[in-house]
C-alpha positions in Angstrom: 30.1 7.0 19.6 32.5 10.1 19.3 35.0 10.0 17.1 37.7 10.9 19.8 36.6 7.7 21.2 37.2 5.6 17.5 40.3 6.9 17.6 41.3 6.4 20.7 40.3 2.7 20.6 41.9 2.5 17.2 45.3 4.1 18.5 44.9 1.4 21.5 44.6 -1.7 18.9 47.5 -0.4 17.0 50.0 0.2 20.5 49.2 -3.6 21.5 49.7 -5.3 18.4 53.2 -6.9 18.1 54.0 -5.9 14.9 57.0 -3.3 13.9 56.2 0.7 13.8 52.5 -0.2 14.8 54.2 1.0 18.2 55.1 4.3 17.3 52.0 4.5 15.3 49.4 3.4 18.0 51.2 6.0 20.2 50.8 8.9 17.5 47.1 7.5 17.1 46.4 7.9 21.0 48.0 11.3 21.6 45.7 12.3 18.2 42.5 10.9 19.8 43.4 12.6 23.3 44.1 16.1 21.6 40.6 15.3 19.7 39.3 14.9 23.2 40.3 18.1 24.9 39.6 20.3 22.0 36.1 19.1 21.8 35.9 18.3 18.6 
């Protein structure tokens, strides 16, 4: 598995669970994973 795609599905896991700041953090986690993604790593 690519590590774009850990992250991604890590960044997922953090934006669902309903704890506070593990919303803003999933979100940064995503946009990380997606960025990861397009550049290939």
């Amino acid at each position: 598995m690519k590590t774009s795609t850990l992250v991604l599905v890590l960044g997922l896991a953090l934006f669902v669970l309903p704890v506070p700041g593990t919303f803003i953090t999933g979100a940064l986690v995503l946009i990380a994973g997606v960025v990861a993604r397009i550049l290939g790593e």
